[in-house]
C-alpha positions as CSV (number, residue, x, y, z in Angstrom):
1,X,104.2,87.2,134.0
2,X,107.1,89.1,133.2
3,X,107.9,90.2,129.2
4,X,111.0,89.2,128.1
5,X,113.4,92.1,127.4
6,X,114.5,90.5,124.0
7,X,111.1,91.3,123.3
8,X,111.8,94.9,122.9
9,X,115.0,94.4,120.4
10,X,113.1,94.2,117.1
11,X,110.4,97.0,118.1
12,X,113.4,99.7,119.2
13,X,115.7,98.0,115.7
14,X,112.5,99.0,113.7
15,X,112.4,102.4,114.9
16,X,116.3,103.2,114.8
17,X,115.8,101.6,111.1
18,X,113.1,103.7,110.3
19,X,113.8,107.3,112.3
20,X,117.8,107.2,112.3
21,X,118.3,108.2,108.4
22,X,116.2,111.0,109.4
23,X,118.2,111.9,112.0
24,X,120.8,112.2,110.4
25,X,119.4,114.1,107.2
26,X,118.3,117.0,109.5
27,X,121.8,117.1,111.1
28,X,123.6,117.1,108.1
29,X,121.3,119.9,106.7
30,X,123.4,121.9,109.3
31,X,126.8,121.0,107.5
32,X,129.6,123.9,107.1
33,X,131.3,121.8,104.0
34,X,130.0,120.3,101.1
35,X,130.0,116.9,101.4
36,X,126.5,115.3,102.3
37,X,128.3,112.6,103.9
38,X,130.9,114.0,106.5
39,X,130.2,116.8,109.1
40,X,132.3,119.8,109.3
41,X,130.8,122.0,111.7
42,X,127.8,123.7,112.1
43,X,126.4,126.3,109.6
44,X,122.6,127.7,108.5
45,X,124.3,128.9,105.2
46,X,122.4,126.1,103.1
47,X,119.5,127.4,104.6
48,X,120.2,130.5,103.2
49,X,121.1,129.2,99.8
50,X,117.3,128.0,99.5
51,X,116.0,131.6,99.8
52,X,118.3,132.4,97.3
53,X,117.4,129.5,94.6
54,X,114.8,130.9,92.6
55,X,114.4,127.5,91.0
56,X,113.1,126.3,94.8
57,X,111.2,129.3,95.9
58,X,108.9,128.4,92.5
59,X,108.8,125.0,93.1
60,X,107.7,126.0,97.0
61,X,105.0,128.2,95.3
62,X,103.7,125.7,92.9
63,X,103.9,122.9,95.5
64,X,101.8,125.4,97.8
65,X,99.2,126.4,95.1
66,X,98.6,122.7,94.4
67,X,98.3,121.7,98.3
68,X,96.0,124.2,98.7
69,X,93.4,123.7,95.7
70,X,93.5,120.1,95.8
71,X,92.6,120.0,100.1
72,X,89.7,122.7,99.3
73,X,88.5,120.1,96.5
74,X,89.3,117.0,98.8
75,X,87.9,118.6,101.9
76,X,84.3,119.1,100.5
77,X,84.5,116.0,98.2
78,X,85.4,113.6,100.8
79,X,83.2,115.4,103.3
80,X,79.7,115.1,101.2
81,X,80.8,111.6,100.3
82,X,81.4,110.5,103.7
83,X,78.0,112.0,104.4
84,X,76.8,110.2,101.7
85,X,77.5,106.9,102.6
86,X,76.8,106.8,106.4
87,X,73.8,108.8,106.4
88,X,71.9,108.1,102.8
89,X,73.9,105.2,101.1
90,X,74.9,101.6,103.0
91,X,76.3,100.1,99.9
92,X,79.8,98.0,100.1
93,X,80.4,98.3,96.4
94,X,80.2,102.3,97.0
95,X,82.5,102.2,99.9
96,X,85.4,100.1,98.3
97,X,85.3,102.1,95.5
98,X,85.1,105.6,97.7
99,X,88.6,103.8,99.1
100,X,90.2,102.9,96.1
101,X,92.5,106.0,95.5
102,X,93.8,105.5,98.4
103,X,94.6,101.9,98.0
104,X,95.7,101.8,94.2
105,X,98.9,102.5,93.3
106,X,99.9,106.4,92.5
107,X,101.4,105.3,89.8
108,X,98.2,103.4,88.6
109,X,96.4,106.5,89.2
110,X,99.1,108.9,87.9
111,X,99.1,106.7,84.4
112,X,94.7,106.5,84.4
113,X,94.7,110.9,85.3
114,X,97.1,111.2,81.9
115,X,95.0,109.2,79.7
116,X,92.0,110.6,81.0
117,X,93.3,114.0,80.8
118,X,94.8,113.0,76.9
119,X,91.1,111.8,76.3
120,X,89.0,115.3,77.1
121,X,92.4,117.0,75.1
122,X,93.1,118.8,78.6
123,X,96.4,121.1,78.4
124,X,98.5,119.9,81.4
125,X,99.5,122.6,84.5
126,X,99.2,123.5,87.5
127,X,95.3,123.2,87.6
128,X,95.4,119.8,86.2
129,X,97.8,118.5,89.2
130,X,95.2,120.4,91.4
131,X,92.2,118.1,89.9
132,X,94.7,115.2,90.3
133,X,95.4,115.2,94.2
134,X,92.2,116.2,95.0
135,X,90.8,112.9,93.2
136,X,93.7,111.7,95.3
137,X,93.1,112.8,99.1
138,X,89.4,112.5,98.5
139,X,89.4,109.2,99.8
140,X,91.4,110.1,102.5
141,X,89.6,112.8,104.3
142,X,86.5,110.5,103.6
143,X,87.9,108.2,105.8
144,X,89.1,110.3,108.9
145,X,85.2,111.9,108.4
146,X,83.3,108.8,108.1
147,X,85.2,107.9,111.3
148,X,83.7,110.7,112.9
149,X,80.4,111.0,111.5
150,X,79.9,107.5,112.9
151,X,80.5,108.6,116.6
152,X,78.2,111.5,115.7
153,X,74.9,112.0,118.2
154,X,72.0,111.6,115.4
155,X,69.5,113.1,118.3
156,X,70.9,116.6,117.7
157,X,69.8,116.1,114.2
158,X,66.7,114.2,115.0
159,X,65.2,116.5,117.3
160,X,66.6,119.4,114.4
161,X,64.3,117.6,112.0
162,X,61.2,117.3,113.9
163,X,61.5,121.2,115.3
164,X,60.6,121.8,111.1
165,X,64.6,122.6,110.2
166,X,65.6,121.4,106.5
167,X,67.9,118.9,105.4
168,X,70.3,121.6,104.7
169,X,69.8,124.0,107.5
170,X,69.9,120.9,109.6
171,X,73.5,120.0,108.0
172,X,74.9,123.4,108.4
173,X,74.0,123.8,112.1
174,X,73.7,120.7,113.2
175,X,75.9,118.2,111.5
176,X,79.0,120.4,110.2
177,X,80.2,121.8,113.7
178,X,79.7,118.1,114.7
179,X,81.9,116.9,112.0
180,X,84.3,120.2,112.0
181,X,87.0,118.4,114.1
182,X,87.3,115.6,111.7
183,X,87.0,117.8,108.7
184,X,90.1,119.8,109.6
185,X,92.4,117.1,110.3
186,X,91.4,115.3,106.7
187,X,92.0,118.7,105.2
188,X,95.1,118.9,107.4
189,X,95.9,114.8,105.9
190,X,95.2,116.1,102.2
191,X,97.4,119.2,102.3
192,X,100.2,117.0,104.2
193,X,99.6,114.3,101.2
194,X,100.1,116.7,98.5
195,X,102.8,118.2,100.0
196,X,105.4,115.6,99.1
197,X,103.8,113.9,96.4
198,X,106.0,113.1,93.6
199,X,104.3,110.5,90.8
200,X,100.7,111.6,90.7
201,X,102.2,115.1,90.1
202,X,105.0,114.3,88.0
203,X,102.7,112.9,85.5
204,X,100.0,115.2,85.7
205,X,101.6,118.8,85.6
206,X,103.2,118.7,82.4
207,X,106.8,120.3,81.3
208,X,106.1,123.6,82.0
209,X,105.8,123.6,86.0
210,X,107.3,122.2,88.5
211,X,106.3,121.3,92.2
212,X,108.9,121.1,94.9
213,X,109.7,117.2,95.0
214,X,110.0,117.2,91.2
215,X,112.4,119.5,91.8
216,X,114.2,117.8,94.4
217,X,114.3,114.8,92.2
218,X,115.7,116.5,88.9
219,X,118.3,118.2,91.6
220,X,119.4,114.5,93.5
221,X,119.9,113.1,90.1
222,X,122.9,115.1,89.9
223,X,124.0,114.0,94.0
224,X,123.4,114.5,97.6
225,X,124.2,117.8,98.7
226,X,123.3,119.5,102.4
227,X,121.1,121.9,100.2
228,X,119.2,118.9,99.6
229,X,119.2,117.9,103.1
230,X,118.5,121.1,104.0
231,X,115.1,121.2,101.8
232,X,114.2,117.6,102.6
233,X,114.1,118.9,106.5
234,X,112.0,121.6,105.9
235,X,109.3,119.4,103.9
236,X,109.9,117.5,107.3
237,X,109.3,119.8,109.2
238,X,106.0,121.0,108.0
239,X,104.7,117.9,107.3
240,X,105.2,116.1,110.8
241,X,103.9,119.6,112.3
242,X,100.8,119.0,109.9
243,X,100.1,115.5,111.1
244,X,100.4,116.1,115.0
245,X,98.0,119.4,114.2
246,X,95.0,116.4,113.2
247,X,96.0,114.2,115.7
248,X,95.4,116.4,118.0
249,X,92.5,118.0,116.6
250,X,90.6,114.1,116.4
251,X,91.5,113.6,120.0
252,X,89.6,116.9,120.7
253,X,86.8,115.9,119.1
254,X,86.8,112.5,120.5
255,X,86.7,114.0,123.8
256,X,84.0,116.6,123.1
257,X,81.7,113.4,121.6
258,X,82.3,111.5,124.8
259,X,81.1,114.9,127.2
């Protein structure tokens, strides 16, 4: 039975609806004038103007500093808890709440981190957005390593077991190369999450720092310019290359499970 061609009209409208604005963001990043809204030839000079802006090349270096301490926290966290709850723990009530920062709300969260953070009387920076998103992307590389650890061989670990190995010599040799895969491409998912997070940050970094979408935002409330365009395509860039980078590295370790 053939599929009716009409078929295909709202799947290819869905993607021109989702992908076209992007499309045209990263061409207009490339705009000679200074209108965000009508091309006048092509030019890298906004390009240039972002290694010029000091204002952006701090928010880049906050934003960085942040990504990177919250997926070392998120990476271990969500890999032990994963662990955890496959291996030593079959609880639902554990599991939905492992999964609810990823479910809530950030704003939810964002509000609950400030009151908590109020509470202990915890001066607000760059450390605090740290502790923030990796609460945040915990749940998240929990989920892309539970996923794995499930399709793990347990024999390995077995056999590791009876030979007279530990439980933690047994997790470092046995169990972490197993899981390494999986753990990159949640730590890959975390770093890519705090990338371009705006509320959970907003609320937790307090007035004197500033991430790069904060940035963005306090510098879009003033218009649309290709500068803007040009620093939204960038924060593309790296975060689509992110993504593919632990796609691909969860179809390699599917593959190497299967062999």
């Amino acid at each position: 039975m053939r599929r009716s061609k009409f078929l295909y009209v709202p799947f290819w409208a869905t993607y021109v609806f989702l992908y076209l604005p992007i499309v045209v963001l990263v061409v207009m990043s490339f705009n000679a004038g200074d209108s965000a809204y009508s091309f006048d030839g092509f030019s890298l000079k906004w390009y240039g103007e972002l290694v010029r802006d000091d204002r952006v090349l701090s928010g880049v270096v906050n934003t960085l500093i942040v990504a990177a301490g919250s997926t070392v926290i998120a990476t271990v966290l969500g890999t032990l808890l994963a662990v955890g709850l496959v291996r030593h723990t079959r609880s639902k009530v554990l599991e939905a709440i492992s999964l609810m920062p990823a479910v809530l709300p950030d704003l939810v969260i964002a509000i609950g981190l400030l009151l908590f953070y109020g509470a202990i009387q915890l001066t607000l920076g760059l450390y605090s957005a740290v502790l923030a998103h990796g609460v945040f992307s915990m749940a998240f590389v929990a989920a892309v390593v539970r996923t794995r650890l499930t399709g793990a061989d347990t024999s390995l670990e077995e056999a590791s077991r009876d030979l007279g190995a530990g439980p933690v010599t047994t997790f470092m040799k046995i169990t972490l190369p197993q899981l390494m895969p999986g753990i990159v491409a949640g730590a890959l998912l975390a770093f890519t999450l705090s990338l371009d997070e705006f509320v959970i940050a907003y609320f937790t970094i307090g007035n004197s720092e500033q991430t790069l979408p904060i940035v963005i935002y306090s510098m879009i409330r003033f218009g649309v310019t290709p500068k803007i365009n040009a620093l939204a395509a960038i924060l593309l860039l790296v975060s689509f290359t992110a993504v593919i980078a632990g796609q691909r590295l969860t179809k390699i370790g599917e593959s190497r499970a299967q062999d």
